[in-house]
gemmi code that builds the backbone of each chain (N, CA, C; Angstrom):
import gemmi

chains = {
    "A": [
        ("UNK", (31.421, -5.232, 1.589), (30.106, -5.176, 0.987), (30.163, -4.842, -0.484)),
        ("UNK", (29.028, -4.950, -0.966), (28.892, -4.701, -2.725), (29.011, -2.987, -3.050)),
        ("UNK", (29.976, -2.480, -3.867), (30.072, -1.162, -4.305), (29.766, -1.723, -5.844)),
        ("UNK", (28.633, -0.459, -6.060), (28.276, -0.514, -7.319), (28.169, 1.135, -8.136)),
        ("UNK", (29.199, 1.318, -9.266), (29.456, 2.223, -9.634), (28.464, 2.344, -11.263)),
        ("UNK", (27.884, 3.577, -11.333), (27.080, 3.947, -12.489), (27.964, 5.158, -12.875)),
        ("UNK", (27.606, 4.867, -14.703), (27.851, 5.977, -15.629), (27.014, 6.102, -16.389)),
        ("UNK", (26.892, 7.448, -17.046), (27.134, 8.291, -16.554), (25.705, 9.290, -15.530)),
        ("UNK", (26.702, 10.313, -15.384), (25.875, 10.846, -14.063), (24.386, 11.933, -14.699)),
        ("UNK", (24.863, 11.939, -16.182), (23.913, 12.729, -16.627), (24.136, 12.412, -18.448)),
        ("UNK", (22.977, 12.272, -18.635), (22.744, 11.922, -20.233), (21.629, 12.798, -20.838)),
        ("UNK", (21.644, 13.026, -21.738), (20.655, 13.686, -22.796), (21.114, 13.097, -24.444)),
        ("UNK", (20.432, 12.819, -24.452), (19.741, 12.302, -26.106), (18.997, 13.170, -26.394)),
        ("UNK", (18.719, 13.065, -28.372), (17.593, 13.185, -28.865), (16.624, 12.084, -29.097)),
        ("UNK", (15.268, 12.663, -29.204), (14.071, 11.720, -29.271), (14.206, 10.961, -30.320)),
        ("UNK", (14.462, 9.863, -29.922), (14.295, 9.018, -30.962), (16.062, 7.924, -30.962)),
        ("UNK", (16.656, 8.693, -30.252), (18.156, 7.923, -30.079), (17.996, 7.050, -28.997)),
        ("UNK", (19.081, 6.086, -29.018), (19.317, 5.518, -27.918), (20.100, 6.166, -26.206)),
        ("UNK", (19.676, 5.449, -25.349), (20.699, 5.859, -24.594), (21.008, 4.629, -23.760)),
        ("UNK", (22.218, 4.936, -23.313), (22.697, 3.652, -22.599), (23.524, 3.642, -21.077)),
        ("UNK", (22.745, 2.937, -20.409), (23.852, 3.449, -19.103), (24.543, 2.002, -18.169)),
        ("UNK", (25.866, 2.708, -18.359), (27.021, 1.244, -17.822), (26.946, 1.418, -16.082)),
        ("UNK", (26.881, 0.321, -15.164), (27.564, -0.021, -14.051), (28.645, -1.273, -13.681)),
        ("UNK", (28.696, -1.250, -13.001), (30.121, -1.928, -12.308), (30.076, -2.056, -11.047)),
        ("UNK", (30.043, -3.787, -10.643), (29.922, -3.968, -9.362), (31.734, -4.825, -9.032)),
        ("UNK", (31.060, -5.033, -7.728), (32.750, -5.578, -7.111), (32.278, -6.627, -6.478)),
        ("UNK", (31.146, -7.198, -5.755), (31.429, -8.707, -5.020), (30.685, -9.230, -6.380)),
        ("UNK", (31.835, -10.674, -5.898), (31.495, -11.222, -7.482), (30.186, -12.085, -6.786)),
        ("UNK", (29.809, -12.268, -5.832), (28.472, -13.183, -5.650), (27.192, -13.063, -5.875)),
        ("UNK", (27.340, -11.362, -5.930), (25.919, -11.058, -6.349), (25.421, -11.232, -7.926)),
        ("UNK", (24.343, -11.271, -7.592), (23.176, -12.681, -8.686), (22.012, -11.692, -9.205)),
        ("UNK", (22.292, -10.633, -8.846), (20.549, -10.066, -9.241), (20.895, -8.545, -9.581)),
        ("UNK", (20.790, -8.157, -10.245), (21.026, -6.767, -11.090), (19.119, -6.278, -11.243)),
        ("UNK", (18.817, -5.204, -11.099), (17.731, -4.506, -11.270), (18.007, -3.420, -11.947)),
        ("UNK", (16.724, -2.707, -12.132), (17.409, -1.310, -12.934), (15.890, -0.495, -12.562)),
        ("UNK", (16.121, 0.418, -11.746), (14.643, 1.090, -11.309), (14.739, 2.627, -12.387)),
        ("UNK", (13.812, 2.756, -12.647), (13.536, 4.582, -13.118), (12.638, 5.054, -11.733)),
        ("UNK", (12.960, 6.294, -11.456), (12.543, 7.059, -10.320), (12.501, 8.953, -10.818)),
        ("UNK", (10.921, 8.975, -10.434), (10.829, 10.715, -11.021), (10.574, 11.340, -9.926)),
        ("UNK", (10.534, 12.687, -10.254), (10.783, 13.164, -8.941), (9.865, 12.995, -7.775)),
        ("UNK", (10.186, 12.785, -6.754), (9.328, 12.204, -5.450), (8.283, 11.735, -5.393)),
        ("UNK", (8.765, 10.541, -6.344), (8.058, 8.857, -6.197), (9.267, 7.998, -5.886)),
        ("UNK", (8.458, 7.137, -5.861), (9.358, 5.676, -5.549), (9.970, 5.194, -6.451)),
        ("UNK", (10.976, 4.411, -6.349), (11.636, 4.048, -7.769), (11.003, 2.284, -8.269)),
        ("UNK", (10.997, 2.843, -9.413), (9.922, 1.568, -10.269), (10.782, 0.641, -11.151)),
        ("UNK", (10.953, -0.648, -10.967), (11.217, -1.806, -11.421), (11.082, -1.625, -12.735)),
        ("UNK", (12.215, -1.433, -13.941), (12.015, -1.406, -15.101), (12.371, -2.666, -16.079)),
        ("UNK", (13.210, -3.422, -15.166), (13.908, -4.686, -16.047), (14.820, -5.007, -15.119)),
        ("UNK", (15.202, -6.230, -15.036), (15.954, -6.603, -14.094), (16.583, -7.983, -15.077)),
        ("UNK", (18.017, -9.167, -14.241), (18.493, -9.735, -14.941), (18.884, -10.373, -13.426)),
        ("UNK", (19.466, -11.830, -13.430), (19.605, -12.549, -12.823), (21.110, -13.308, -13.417)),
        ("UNK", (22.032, -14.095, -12.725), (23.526, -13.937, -13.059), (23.417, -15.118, -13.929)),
        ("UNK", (22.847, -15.775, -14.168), (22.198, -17.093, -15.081), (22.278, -16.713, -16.990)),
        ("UNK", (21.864, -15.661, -16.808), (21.530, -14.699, -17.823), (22.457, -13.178, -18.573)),
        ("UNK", (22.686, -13.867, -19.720), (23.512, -12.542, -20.634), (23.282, -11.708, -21.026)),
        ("UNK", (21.201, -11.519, -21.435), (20.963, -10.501, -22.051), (19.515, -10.797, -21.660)),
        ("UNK", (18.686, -9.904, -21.526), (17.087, -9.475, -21.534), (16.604, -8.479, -21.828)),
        ("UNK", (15.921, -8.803, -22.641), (15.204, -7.609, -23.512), (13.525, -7.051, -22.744)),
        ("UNK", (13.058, -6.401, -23.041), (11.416, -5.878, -22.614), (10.879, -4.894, -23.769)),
        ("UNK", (10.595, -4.844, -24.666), (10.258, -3.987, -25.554), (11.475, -2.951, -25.894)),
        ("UNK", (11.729, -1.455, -25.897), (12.778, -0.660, -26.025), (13.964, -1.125, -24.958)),
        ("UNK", (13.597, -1.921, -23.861), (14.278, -1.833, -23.136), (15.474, -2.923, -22.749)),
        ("UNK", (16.304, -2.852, -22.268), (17.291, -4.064, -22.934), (18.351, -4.124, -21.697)),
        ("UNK", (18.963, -5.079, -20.934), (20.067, -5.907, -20.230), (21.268, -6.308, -20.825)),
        ("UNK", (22.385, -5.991, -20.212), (23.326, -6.716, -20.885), (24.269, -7.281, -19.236)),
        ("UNK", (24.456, -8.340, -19.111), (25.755, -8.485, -17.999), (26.472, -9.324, -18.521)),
        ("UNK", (27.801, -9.324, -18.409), (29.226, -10.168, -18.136), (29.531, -9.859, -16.868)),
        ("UNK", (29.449, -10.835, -16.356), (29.634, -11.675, -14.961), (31.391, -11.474, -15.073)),
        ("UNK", (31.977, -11.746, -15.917), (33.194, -12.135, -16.094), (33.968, -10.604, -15.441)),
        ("UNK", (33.476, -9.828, -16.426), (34.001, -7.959, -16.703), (33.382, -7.751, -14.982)),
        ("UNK", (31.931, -8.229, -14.529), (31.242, -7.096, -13.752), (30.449, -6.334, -13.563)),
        ("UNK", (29.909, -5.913, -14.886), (29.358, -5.154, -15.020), (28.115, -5.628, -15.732)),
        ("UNK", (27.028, -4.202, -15.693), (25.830, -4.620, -16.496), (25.606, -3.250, -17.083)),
        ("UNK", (24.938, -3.253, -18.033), (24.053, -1.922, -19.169), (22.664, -2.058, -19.102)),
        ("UNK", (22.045, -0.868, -19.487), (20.758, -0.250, -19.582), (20.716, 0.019, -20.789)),
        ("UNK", (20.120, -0.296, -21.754), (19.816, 0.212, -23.408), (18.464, 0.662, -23.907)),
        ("UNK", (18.295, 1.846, -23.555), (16.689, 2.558, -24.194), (16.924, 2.772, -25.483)),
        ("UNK", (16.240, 2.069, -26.283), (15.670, 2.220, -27.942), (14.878, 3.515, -28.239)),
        ("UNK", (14.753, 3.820, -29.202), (13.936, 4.809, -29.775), (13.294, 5.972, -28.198)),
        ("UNK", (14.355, 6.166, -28.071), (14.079, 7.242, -26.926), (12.677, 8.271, -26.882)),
        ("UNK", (11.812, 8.057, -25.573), (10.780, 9.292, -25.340), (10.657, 9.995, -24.680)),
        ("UNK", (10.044, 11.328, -24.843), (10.056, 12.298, -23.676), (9.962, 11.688, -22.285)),
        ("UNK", (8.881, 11.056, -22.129), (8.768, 10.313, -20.807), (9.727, 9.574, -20.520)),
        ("UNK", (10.919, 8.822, -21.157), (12.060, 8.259, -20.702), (12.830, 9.078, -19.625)),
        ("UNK", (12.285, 10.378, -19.345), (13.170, 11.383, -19.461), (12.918, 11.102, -17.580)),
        ("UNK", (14.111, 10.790, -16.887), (13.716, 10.138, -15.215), (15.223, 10.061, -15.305)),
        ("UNK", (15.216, 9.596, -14.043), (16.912, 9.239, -13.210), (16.507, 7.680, -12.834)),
        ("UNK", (17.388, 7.089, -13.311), (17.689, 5.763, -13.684), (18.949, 5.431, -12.334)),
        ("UNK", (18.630, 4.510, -11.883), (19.332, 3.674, -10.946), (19.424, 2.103, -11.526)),
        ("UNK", (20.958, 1.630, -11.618), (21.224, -0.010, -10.803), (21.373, 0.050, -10.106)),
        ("UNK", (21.289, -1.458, -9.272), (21.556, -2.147, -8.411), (22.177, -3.568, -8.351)),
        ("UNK", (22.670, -4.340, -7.300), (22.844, -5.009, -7.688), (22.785, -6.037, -5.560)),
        ("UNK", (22.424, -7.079, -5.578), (22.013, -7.658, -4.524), (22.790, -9.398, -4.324)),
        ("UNK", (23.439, -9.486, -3.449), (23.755, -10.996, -3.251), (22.804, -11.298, -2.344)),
        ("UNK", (23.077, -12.923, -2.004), (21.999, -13.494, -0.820), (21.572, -13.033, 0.221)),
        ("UNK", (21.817, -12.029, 0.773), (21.221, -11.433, 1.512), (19.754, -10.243, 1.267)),
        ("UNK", (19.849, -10.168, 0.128), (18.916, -9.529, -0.843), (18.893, -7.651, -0.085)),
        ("UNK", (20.287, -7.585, 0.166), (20.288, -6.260, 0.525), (20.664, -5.335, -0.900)),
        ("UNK", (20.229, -4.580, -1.277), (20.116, -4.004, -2.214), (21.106, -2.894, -2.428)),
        ("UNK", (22.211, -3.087, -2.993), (23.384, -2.118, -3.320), (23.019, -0.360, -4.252)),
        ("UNK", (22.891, 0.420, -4.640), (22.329, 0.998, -5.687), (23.892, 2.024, -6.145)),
        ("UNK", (23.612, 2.042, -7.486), (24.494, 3.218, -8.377), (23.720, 4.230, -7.519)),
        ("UNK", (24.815, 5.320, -8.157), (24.713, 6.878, -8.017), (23.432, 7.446, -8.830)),
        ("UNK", (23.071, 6.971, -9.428), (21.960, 7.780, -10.520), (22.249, 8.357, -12.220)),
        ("UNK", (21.804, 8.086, -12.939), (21.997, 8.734, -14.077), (20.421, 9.492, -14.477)),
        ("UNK", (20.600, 10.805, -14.293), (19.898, 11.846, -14.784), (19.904, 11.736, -16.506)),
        ("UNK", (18.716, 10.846, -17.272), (18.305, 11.268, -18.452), (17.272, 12.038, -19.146)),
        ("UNK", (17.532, 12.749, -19.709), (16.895, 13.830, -20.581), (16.633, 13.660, -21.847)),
        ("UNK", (15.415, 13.247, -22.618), (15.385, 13.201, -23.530), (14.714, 14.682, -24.812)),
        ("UNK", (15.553, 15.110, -24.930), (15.258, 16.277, -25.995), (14.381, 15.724, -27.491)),
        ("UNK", (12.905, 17.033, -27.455), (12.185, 16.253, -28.073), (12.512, 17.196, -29.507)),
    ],
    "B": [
        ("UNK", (0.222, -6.848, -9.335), (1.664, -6.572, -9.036), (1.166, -6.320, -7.086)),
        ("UNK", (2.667, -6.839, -7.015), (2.490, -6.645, -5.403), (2.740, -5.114, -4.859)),
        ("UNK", (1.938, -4.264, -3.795), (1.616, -3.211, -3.689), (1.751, -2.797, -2.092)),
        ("UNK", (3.085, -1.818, -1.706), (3.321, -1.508, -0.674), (2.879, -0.013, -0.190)),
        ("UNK", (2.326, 0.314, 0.857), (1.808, 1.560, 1.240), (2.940, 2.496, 2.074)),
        ("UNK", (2.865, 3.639, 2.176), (3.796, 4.350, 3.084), (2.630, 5.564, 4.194)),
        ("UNK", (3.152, 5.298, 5.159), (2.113, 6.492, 5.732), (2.881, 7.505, 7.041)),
        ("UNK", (2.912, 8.631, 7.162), (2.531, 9.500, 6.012), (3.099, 9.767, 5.334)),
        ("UNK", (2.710, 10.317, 3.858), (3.612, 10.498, 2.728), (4.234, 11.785, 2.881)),
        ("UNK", (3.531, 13.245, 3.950), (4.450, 14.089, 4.068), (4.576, 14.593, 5.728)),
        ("UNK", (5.400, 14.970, 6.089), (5.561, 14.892, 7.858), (6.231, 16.240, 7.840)),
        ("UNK", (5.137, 17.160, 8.519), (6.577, 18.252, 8.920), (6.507, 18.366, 10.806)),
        ("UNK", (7.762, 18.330, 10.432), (7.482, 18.125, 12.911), (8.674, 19.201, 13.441)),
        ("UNK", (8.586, 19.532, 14.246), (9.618, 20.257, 15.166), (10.269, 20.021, 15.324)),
        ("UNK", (11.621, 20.640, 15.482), (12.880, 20.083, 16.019), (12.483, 19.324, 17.442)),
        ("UNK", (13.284, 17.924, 17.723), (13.155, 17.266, 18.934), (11.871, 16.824, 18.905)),
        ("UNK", (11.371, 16.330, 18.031), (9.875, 15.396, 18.103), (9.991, 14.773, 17.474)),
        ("UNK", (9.350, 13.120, 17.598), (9.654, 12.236, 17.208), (8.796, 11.762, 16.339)),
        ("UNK", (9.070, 11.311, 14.969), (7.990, 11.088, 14.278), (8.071, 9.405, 13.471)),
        ("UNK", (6.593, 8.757, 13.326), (6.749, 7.531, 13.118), (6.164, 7.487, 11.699)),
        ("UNK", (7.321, 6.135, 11.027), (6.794, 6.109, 9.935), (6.141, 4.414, 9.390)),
        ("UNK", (5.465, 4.319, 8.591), (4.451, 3.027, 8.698), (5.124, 2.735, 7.139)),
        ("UNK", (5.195, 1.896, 7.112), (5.361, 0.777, 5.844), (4.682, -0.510, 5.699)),
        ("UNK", (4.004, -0.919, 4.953), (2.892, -1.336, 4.912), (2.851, -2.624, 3.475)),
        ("UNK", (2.786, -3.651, 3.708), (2.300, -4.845, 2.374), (1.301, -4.991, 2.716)),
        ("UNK", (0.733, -4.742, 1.486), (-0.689, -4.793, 1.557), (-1.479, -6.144, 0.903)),
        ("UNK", (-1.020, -6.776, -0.119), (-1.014, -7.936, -0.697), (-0.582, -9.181, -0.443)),
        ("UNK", (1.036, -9.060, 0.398), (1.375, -9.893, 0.663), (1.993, -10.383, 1.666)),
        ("UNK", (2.486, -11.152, 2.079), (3.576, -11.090, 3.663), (5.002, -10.986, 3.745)),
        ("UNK", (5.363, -10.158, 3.984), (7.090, -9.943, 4.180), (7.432, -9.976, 5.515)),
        ("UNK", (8.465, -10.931, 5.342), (9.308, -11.195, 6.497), (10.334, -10.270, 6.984)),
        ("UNK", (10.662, -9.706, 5.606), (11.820, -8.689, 5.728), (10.986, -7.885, 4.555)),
        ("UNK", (11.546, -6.018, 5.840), (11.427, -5.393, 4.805), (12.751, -4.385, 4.484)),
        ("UNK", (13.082, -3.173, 4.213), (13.706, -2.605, 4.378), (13.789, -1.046, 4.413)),
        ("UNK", (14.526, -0.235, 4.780), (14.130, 1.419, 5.095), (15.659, 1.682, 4.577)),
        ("UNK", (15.266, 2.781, 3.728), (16.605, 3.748, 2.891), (16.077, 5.375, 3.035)),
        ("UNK", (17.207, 5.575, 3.064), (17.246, 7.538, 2.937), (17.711, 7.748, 1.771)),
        ("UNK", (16.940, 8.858, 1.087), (17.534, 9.632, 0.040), (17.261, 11.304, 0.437)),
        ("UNK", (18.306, 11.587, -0.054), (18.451, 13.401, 0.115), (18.523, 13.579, -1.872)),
        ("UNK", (18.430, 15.255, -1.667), (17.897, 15.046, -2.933), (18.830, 14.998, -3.969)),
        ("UNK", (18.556, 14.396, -5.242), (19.544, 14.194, -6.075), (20.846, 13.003, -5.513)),
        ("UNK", (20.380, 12.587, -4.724), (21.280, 11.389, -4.647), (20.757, 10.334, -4.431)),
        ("UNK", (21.448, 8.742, -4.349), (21.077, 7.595, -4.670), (20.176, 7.223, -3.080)),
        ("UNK", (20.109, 5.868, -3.305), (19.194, 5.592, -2.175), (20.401, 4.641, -1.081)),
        ("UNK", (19.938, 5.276, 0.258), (21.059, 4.435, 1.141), (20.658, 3.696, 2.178)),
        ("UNK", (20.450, 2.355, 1.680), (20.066, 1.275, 3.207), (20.184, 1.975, 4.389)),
        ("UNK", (19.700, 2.095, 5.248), (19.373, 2.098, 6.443), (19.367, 0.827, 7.516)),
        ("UNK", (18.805, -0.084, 7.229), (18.116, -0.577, 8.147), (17.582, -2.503, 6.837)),
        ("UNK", (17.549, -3.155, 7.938), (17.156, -4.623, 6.982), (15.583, -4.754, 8.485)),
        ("UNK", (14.272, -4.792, 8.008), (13.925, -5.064, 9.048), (12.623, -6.238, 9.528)),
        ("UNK", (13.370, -7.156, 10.314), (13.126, -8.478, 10.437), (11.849, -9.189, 10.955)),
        ("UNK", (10.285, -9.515, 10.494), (9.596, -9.768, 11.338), (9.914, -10.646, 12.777)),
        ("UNK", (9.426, -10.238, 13.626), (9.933, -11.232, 15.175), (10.947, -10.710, 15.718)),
        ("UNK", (11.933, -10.740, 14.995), (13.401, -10.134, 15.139), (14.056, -8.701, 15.421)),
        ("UNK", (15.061, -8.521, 16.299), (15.666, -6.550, 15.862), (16.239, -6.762, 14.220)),
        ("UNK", (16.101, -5.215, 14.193), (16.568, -4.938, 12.611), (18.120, -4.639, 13.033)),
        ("UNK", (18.446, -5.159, 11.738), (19.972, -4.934, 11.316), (20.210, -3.895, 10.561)),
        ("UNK", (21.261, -2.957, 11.522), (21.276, -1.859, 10.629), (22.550, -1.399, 10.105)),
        ("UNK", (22.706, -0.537, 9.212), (23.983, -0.445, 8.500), (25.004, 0.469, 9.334)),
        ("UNK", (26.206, 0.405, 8.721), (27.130, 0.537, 9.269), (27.151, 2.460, 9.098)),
        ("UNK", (27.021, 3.040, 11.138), (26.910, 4.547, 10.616), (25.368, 4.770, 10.581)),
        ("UNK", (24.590, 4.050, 11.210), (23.267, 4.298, 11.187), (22.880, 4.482, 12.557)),
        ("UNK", (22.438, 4.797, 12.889), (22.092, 5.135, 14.943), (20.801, 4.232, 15.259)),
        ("UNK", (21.004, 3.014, 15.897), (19.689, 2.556, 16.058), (18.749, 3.117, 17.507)),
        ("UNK", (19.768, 3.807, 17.825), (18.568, 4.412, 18.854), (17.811, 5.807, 18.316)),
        ("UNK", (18.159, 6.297, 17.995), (18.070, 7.434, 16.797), (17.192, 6.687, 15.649)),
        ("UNK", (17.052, 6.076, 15.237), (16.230, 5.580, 13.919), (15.581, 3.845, 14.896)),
        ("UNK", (14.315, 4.206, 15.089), (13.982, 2.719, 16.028), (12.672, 1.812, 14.975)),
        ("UNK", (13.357, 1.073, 14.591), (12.560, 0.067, 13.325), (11.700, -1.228, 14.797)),
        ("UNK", (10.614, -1.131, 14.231), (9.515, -1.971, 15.096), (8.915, -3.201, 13.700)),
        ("UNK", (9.053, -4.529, 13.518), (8.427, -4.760, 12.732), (7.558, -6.230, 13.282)),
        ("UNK", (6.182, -5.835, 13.851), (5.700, -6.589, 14.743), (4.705, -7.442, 14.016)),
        ("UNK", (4.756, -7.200, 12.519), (3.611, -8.506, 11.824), (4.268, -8.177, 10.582)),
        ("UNK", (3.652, -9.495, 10.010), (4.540, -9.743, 8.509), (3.829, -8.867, 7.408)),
        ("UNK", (3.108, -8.170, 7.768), (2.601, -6.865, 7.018), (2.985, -5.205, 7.188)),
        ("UNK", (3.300, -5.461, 8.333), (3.983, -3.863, 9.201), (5.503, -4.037, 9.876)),
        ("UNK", (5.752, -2.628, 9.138), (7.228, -2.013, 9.409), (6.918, -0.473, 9.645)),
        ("UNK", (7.741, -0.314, 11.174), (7.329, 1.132, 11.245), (8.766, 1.546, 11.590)),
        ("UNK", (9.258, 2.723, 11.226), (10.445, 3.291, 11.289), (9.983, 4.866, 12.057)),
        ("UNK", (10.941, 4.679, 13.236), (10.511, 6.040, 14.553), (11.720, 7.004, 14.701)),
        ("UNK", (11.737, 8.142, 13.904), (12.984, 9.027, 13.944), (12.930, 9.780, 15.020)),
        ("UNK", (13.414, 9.341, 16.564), (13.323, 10.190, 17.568), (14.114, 11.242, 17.452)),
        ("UNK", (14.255, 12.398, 18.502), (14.264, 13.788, 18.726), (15.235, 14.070, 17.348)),
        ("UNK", (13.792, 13.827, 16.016), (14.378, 14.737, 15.149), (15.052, 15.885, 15.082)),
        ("UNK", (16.015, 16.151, 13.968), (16.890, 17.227, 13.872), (17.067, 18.274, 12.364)),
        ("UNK", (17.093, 19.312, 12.260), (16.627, 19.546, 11.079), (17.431, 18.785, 9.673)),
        ("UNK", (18.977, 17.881, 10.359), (19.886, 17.137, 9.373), (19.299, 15.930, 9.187)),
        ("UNK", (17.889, 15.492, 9.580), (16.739, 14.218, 9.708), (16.540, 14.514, 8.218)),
        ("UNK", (15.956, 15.706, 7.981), (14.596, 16.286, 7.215), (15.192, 15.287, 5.569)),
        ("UNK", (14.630, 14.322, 4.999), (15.204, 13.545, 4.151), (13.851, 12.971, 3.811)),
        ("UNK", (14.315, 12.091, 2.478), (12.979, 11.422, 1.880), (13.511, 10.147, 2.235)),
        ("UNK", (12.355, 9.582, 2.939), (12.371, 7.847, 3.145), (11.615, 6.763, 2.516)),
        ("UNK", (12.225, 5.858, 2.338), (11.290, 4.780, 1.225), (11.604, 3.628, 1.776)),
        ("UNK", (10.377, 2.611, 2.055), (11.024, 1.529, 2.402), (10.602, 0.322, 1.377)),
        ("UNK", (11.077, -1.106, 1.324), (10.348, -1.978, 0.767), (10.359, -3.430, 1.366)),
        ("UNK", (9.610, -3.795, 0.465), (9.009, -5.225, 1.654), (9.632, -6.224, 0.196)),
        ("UNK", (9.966, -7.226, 0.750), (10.837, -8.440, -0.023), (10.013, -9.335, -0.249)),
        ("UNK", (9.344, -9.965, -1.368), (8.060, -10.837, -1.807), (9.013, -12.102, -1.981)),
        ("UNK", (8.971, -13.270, -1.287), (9.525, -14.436, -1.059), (9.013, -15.313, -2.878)),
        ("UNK", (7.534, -14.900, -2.635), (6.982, -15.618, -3.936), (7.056, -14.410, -5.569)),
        ("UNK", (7.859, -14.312, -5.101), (8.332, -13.113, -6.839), (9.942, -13.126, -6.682)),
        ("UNK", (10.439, -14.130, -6.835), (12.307, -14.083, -6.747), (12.690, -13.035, -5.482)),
        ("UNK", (11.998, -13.219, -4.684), (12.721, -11.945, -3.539), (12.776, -10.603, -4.551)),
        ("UNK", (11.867, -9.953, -5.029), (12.190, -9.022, -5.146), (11.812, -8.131, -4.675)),
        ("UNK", (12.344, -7.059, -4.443), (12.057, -5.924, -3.314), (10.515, -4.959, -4.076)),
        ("UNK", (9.661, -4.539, -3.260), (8.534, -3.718, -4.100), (8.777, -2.408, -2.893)),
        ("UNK", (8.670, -1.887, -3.356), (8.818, -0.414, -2.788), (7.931, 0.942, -2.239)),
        ("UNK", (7.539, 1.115, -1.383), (6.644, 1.855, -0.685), (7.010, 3.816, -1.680)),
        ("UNK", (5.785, 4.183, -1.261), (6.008, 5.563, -2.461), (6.763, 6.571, -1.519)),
        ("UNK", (7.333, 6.237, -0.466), (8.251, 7.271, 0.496), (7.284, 8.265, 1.209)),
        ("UNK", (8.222, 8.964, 2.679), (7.673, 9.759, 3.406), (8.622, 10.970, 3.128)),
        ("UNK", (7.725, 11.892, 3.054), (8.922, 13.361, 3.387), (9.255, 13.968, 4.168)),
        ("UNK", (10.049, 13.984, 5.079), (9.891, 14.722, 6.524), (10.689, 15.839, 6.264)),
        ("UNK", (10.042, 16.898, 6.918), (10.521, 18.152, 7.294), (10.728, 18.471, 8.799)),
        ("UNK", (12.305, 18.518, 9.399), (12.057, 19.138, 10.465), (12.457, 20.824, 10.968)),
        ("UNK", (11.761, 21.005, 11.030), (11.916, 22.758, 11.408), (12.861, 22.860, 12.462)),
    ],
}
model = gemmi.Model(1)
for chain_id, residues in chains.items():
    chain = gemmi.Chain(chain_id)
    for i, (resn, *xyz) in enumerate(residues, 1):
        res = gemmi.Residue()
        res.name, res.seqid = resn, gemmi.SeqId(i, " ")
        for name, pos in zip(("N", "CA", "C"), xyz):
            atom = gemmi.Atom()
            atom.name, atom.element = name, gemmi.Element(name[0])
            atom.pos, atom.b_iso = gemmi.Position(*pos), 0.0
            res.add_atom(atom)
        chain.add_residue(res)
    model.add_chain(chain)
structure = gemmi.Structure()
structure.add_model(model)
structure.setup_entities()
């Protein structure tokens, strides 16, 4: 099955920096990378997602990067805000649309 | 945006009672939905794939008699944690798979169970 590894496990920035968070998957078939933010005991919310077609997608601060080739995909928050401040999950899903997820990265943005 | 319900959002039950949980599309029809556990501070872990018409497929290390997924219309998924145990007591979230939005999964706001 798909193992999908996130870094790091905990980030803090200042307001106004970037932050960025790397994963790494292993079946090469999967096609669909997501990236949820989740606060504490809610559901985790669809922030940007990328499809294996695709090298880069942007959403306002918010930004995609995958090489298919390497494996892996990134998370890039621009001009960092307090409210950024959540635990961030990838994922990553082949045809079966079962949904793999990272470990979590706990970000903190210091205002 | 497509919009999934969870009910109830908090459950506290007794040891050895069985408690049911409802997952719910409310907008749209899912064929498949799915049920994950999270404990706290950690990631979210499939459970269960669960199939309208069909038994659910469940992951490897999951007890399907112990965790009994019912999903009897393409709007309802109910997940039944019999003779809970207080190593149950976990946050559950499930989501329903929108065929007409790239399959993407939308996600119910989770149940909290507490078992005493």
């Amino acid at each position: 099955g798909e193992n999908v590894e996130q870094h790091p496990s905990t980030l803090s920035v200042q307001e106004g920096d970037s932050a960025v968070i790397k994963c790494t998957y292993s079946d090469s078939a999967s096609n669909y990378f997501p990236w949820y933010k989740q606060e504490l005991g809610k559901r985790p919310q669809l922030i940007i997602d990328i499809r294996s077609n695709v090298g880069e997608k942007k959403d306002q601060r918010i930004a995609v990067t995958l090489n298919k080739t390497a494996k892996h995909f990134s998370l890039h928050i621009t001009e960092t805000q307090p409210e950024d401040s959540a635990v961030y999950f990838c994922a990553a899903y082949t045809n079966d649309y079962k949904l793999s997820f990272g470990a979590g990265t706990t970000v903190t943005v210091r205002a | 945006g497509a919009v999934v319900s969870q009910h109830p959002s908090r459950v506290i039950c007794k040891s050895g009672t069985s408690v049911k949980i409802e997952c719910r599309s409310l907008d749209f029809q899912a064929t498949t939905m799915f049920w994950y556990r999270q404990f706290p501070k950690k990631s979210l872990m499939l459970m269960a794939t669960s199939n309208e018409g069909s038994k659910a497929t469940y992951e490897q290390g999951v007890e399907k008699d112990k965790f009994l997924i019912n999903h009897a219309s393409l709007t309802l998924s109910t997940l039944t944690v019999t003779s809970a145990h207080p190593e149950d007591s976990s946050f559950y979230i499930c989501s329903a798979l929108r065929e007409a939005s790239y399959n993407e999964q939308f996600f119910g706001p989770g149940t909290r169970l507490t078992v005493l």
